[in-house]
PyMOL Python script that loads the backbone (N, CA, C, O; Angstrom):
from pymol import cmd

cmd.read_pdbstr("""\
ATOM      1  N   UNK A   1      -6.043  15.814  -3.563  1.00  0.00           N
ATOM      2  CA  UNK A   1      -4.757  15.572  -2.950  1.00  0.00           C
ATOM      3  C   UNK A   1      -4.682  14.137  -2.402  1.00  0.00           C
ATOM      4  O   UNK A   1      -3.702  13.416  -2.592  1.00  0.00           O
ATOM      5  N   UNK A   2      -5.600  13.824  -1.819  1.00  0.00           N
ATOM      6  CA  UNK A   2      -6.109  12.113  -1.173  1.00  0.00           C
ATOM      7  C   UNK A   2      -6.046  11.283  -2.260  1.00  0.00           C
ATOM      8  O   UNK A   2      -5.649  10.125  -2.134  1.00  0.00           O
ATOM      9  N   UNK A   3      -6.375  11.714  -3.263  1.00  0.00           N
ATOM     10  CA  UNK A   3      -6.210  10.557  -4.259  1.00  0.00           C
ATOM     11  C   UNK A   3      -4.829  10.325  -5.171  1.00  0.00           C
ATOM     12  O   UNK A   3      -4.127   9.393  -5.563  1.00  0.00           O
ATOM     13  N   UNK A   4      -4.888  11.535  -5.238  1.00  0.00           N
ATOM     14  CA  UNK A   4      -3.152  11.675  -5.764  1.00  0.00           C
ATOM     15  C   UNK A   4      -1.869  10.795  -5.173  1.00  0.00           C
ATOM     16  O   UNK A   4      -0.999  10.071  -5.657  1.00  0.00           O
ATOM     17  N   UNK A   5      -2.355  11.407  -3.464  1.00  0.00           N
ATOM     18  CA  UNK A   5      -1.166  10.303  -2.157  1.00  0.00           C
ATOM     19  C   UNK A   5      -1.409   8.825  -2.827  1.00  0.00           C
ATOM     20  O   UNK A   5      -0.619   8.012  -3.309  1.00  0.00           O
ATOM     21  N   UNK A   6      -2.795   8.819  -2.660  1.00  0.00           N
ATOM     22  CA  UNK A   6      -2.788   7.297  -2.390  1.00  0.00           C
ATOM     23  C   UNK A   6      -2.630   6.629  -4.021  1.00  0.00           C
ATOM     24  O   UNK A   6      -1.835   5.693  -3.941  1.00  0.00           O
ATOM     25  N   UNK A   7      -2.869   6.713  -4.718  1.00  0.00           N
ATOM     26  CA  UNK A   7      -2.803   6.333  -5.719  1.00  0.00           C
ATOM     27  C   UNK A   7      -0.890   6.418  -6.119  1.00  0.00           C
ATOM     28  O   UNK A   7      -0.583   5.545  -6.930  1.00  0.00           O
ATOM     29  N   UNK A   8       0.049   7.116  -5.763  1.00  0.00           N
ATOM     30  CA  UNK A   8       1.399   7.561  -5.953  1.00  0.00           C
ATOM     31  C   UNK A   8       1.779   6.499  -4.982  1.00  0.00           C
ATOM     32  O   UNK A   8       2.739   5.757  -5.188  1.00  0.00           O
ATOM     33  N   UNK A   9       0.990   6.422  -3.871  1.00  0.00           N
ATOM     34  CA  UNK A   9       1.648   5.364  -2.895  1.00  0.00           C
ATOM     35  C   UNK A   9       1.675   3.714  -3.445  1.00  0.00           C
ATOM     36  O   UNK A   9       2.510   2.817  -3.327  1.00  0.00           O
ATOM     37  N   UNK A  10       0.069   3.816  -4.229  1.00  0.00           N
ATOM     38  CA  UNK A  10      -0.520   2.248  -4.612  1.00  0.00           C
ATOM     39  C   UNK A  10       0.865   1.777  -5.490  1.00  0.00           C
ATOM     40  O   UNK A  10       1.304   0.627  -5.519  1.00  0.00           O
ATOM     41  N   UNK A  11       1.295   2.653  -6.015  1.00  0.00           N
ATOM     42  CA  UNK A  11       2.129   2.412  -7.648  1.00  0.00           C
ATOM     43  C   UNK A  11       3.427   2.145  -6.787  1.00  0.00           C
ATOM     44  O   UNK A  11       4.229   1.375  -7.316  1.00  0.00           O
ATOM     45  N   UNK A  12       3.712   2.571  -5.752  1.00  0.00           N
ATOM     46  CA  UNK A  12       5.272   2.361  -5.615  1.00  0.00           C
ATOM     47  C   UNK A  12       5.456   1.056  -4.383  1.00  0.00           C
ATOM     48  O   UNK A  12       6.530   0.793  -3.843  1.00  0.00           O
ATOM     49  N   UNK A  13       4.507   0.542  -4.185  1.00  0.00           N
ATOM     50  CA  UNK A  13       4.264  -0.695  -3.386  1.00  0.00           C
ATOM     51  C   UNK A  13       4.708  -1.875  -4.666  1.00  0.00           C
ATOM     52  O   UNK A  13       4.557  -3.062  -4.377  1.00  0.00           O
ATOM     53  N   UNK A  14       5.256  -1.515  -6.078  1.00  0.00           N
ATOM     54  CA  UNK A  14       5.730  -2.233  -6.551  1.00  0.00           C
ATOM     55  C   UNK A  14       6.460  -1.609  -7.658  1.00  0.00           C
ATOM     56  O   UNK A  14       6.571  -1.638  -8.884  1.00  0.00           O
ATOM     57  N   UNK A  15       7.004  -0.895  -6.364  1.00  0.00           N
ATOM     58  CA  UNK A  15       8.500  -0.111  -6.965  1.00  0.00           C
ATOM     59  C   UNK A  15       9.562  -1.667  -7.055  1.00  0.00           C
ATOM     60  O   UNK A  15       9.245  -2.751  -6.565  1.00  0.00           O
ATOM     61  N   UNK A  16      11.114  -1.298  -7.979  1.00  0.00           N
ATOM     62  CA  UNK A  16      11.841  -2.542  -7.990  1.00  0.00           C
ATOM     63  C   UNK A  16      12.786  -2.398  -6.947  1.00  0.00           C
ATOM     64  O   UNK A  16      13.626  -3.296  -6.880  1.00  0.00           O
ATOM     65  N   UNK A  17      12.871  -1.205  -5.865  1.00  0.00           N
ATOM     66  CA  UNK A  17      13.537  -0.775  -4.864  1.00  0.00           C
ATOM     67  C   UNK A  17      12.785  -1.810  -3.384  1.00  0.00           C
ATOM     68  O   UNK A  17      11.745  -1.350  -2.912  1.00  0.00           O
ATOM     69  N   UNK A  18      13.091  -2.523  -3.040  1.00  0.00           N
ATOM     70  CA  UNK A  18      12.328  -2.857  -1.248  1.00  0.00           C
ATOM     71  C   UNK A  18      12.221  -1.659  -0.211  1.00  0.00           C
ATOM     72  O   UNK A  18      11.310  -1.397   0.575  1.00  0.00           O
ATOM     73  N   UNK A  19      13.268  -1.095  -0.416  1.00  0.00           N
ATOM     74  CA  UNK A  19      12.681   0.155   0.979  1.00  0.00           C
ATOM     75  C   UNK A  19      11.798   1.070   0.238  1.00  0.00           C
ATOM     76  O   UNK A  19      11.085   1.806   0.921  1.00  0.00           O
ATOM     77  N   UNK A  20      11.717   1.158  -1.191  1.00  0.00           N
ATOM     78  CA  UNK A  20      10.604   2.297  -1.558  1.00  0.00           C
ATOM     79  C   UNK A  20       9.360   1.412  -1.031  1.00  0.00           C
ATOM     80  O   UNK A  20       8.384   2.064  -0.662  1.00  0.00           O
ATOM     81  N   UNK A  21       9.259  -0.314  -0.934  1.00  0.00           N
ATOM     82  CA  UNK A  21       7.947  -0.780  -1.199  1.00  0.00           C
ATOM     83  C   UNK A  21       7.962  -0.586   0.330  1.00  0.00           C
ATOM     84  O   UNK A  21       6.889  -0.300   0.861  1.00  0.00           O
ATOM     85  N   UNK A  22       8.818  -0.683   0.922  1.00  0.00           N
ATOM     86  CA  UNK A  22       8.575  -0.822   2.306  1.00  0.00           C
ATOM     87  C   UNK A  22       8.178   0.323   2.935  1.00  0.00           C
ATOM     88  O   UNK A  22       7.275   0.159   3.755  1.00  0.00           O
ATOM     89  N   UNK A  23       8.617   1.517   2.780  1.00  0.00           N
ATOM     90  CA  UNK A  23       7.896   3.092   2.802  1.00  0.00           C
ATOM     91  C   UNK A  23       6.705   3.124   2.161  1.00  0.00           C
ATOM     92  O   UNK A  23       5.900   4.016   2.426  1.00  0.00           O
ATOM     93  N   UNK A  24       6.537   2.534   1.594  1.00  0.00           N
ATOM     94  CA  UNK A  24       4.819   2.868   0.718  1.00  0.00           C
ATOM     95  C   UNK A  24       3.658   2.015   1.725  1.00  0.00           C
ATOM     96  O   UNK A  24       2.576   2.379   2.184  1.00  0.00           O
ATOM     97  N   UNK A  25       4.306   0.915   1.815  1.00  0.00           N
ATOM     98  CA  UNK A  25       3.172  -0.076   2.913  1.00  0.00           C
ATOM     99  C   UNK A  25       3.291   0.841   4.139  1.00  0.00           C
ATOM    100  O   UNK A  25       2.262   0.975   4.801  1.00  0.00           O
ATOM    101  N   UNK A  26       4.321   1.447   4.512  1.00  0.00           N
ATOM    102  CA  UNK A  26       4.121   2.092   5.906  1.00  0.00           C
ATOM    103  C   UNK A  26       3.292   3.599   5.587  1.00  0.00           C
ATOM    104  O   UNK A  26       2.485   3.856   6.481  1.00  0.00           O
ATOM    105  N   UNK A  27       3.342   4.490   4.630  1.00  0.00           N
ATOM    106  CA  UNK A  27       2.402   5.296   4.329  1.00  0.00           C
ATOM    107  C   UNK A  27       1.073   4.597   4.345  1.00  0.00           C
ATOM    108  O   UNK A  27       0.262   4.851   5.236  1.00  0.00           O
ATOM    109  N   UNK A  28       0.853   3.846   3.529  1.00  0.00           N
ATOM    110  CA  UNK A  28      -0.478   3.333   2.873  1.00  0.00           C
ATOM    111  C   UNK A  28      -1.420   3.029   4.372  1.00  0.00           C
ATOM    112  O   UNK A  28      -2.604   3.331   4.526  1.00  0.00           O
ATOM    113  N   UNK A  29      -0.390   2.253   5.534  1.00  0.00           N
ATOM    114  CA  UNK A  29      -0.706   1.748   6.749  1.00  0.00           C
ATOM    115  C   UNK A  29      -1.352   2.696   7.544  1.00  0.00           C
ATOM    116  O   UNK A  29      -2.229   2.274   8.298  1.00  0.00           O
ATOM    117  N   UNK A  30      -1.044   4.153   7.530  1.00  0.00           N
ATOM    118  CA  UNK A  30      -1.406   5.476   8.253  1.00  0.00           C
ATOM    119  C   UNK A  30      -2.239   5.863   7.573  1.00  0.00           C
ATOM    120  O   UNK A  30      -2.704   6.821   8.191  1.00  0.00           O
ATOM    121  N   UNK A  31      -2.939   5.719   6.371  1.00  0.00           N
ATOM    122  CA  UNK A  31      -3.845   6.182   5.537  1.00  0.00           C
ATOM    123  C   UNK A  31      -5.702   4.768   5.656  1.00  0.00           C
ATOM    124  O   UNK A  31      -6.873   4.787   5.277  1.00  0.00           O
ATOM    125  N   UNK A  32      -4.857   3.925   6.344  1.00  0.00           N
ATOM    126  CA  UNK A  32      -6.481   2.814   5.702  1.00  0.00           C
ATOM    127  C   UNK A  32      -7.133   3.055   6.813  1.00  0.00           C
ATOM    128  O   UNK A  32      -7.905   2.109   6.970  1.00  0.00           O
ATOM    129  N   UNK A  33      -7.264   3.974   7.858  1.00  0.00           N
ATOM    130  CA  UNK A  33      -8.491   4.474   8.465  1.00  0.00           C
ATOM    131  C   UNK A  33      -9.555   5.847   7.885  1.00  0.00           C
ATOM    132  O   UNK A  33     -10.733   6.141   8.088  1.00  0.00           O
ATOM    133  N   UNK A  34      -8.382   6.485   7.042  1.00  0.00           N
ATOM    134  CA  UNK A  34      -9.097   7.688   6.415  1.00  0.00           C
ATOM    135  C   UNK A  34     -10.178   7.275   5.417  1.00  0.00           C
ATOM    136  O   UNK A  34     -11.145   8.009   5.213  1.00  0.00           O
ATOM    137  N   UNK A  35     -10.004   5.981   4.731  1.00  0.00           N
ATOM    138  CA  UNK A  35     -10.235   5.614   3.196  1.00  0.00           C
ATOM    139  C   UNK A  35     -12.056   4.876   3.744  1.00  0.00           C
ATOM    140  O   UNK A  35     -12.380   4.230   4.741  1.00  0.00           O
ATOM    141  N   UNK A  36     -12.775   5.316   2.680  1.00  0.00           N
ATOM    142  CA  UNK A  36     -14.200   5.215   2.928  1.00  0.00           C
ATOM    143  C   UNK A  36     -14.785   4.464   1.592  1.00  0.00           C
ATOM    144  O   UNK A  36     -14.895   5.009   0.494  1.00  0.00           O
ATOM    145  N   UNK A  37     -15.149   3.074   1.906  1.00  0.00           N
ATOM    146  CA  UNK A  37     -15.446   1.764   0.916  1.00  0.00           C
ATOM    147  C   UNK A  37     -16.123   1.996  -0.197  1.00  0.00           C
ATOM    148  O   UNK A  37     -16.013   1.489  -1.313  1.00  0.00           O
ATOM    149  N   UNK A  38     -17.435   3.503   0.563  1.00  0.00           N
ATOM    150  CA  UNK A  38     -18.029   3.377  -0.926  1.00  0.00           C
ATOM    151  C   UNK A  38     -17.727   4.662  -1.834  1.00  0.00           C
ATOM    152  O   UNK A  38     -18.496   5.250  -2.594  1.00  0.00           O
ATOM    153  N   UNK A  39     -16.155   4.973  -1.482  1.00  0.00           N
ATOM    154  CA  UNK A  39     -15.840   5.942  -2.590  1.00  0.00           C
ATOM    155  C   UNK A  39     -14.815   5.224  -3.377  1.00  0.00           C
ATOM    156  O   UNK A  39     -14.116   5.926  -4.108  1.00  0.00           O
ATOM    157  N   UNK A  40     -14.558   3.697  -3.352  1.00  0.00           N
ATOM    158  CA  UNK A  40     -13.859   3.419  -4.522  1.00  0.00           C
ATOM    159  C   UNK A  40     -14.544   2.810  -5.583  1.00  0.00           C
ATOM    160  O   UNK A  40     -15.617   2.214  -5.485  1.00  0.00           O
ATOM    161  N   UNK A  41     -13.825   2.997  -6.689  1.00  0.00           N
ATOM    162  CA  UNK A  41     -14.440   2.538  -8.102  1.00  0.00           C
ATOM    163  C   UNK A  41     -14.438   1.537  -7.495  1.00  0.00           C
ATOM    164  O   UNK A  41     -13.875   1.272  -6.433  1.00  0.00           O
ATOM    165  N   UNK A  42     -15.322   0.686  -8.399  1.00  0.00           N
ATOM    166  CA  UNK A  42     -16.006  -1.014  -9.117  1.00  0.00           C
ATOM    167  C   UNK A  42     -14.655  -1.519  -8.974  1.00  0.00           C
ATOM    168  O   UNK A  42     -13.747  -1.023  -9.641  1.00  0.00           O
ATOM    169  N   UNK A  43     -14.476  -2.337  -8.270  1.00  0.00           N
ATOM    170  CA  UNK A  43     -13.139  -3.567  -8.703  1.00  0.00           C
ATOM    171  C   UNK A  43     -11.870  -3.157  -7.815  1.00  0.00           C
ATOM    172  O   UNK A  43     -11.042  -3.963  -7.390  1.00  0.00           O
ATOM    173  N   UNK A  44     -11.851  -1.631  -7.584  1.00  0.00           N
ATOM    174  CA  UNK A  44     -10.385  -0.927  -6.942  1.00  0.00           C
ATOM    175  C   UNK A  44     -10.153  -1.740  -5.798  1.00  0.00           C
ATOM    176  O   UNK A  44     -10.978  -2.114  -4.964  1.00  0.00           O
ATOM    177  N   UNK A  45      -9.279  -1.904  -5.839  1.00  0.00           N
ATOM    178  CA  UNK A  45      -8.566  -2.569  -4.121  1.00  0.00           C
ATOM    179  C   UNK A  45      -8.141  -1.394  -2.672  1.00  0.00           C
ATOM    180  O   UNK A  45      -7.461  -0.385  -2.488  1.00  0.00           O
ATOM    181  N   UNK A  46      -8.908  -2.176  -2.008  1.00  0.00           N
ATOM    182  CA  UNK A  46      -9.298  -1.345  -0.751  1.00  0.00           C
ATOM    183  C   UNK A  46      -7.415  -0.743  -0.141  1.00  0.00           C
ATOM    184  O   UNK A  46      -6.489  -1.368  -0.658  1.00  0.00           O
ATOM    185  N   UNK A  47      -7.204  -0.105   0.433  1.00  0.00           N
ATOM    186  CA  UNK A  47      -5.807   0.197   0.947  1.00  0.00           C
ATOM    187  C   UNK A  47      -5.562  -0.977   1.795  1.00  0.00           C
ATOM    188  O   UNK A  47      -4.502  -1.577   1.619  1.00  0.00           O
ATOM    189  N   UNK A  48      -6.278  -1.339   2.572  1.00  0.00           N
ATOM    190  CA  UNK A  48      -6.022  -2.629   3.641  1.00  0.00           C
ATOM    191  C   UNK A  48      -5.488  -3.848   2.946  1.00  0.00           C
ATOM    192  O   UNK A  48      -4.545  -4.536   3.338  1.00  0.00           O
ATOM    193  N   UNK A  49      -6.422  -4.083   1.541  1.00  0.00           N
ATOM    194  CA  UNK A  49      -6.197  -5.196   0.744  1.00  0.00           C
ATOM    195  C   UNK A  49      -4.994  -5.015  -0.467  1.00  0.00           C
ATOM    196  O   UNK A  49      -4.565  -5.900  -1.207  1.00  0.00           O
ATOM    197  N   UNK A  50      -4.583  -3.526  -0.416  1.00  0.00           N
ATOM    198  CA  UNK A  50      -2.991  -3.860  -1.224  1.00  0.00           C
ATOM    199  C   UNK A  50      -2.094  -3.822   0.028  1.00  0.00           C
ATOM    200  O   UNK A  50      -0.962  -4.143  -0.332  1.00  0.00           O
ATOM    201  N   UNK A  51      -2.126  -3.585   1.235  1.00  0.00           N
ATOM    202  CA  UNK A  51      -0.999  -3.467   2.288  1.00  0.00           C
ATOM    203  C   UNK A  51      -1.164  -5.148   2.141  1.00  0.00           C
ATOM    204  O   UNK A  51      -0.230  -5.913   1.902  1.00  0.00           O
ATOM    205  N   UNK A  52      -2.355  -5.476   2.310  1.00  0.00           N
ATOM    206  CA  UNK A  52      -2.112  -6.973   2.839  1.00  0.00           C
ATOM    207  C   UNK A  52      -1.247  -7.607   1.720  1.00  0.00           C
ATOM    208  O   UNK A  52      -0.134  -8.098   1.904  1.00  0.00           O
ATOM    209  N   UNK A  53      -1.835  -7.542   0.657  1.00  0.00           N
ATOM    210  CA  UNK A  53      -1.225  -8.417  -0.444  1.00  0.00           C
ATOM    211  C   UNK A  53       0.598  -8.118  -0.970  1.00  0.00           C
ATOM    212  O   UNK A  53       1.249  -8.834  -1.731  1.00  0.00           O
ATOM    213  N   UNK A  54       1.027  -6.945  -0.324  1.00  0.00           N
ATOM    214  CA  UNK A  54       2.301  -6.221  -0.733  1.00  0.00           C
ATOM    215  C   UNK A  54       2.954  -7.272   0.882  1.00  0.00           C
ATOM    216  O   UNK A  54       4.129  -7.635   0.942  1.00  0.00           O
ATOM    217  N   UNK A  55       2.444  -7.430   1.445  1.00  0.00           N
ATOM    218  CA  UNK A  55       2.869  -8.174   2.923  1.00  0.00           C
ATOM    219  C   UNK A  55       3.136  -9.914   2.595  1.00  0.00           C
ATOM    220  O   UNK A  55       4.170 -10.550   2.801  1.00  0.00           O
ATOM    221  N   UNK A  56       2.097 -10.303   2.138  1.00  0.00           N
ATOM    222  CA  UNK A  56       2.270 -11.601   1.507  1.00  0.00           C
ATOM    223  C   UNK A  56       2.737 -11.872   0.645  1.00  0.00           C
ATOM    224  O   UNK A  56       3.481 -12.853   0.656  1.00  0.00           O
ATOM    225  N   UNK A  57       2.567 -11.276  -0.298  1.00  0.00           N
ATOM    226  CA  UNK A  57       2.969 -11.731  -2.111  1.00  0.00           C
ATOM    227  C   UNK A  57       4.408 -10.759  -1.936  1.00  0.00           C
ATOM    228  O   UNK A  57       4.912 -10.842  -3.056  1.00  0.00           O
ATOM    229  N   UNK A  58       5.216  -9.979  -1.181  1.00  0.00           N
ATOM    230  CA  UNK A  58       6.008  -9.583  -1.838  1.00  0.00           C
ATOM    231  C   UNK A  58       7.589 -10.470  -1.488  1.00  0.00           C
ATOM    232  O   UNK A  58       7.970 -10.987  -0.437  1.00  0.00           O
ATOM    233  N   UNK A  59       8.203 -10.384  -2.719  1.00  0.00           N
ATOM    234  CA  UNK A  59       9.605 -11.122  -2.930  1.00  0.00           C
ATOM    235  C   UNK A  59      10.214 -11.045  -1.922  1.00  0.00           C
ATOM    236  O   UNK A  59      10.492 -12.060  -1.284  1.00  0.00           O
ATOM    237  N   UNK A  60      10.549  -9.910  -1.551  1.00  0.00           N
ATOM    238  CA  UNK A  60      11.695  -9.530  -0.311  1.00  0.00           C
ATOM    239  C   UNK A  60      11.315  -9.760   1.011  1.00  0.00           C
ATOM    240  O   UNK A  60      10.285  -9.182   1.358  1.00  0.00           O
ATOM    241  N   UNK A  61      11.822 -10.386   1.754  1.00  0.00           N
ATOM    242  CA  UNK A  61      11.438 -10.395   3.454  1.00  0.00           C
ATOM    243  C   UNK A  61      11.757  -9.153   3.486  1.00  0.00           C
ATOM    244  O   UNK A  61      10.760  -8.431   3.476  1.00  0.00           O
ATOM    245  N   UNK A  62      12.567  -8.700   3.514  1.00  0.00           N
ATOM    246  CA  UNK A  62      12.562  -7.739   4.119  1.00  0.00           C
ATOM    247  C   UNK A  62      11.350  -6.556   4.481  1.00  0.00           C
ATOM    248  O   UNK A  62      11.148  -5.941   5.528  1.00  0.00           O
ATOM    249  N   UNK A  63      10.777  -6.520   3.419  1.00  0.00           N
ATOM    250  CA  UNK A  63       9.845  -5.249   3.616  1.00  0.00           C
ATOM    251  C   UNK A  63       8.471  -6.015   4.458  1.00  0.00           C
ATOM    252  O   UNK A  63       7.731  -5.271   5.103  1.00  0.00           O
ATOM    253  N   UNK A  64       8.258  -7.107   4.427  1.00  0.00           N
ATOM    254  CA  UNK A  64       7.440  -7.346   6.204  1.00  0.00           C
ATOM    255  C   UNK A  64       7.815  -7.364   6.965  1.00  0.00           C
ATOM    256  O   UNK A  64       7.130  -7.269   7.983  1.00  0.00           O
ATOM    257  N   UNK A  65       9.334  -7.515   7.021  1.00  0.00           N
ATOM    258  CA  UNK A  65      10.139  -7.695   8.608  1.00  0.00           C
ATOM    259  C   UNK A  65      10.560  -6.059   8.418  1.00  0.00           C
ATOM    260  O   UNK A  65      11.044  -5.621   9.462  1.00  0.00           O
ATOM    261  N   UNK A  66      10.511  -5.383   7.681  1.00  0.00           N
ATOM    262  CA  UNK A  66      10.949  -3.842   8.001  1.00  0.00           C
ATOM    263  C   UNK A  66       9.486  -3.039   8.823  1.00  0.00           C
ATOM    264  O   UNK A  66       9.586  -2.226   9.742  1.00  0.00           O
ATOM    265  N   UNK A  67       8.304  -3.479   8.265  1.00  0.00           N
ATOM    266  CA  UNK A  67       6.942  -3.234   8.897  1.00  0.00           C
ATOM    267  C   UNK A  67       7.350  -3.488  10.447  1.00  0.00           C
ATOM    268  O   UNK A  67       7.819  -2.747  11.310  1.00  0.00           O
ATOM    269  N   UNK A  68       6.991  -4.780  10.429  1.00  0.00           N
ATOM    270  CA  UNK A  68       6.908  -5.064  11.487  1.00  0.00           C
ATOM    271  C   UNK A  68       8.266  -5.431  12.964  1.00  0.00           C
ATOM    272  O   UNK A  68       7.882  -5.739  14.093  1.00  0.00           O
TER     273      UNK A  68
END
""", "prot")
cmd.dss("prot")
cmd.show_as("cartoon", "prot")
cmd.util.cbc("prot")
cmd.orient("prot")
């Protein structure tokens, strides 16, 4: 079920909608204390490190100024 969330969440952090991406960083945000380093595959990006990068790299202000 944990992987299912998070993985459904990873994918829509670059949905073409901003409030879907912006709901997904705020799920993903309540989830990166559960998530344990050495259960991801080789290469996978940590939850902390797609919130971060969906925060920086994404097009829309809005969805960091909707975070925060």
């Amino acid at each position: 079920m944990y992987i299912a969330l998070r993985s459904g969440l990873a994918e829509r952090v670059n949905d073409k909608e901003s409030i879907v991406r912006s709901y997904a960083v705020i799920a993903l945000c309540k989830l990166i204390g559960t998530e344990d380093p050495d259960d991801l595959e080789f290469g996978e990006q940590s939850i902390s490190e797609i919130v971060l990068d969906s925060l920086c790299l994404d097009p829309a202000v809005s969805v960091a100024h909707f975070i925060f």
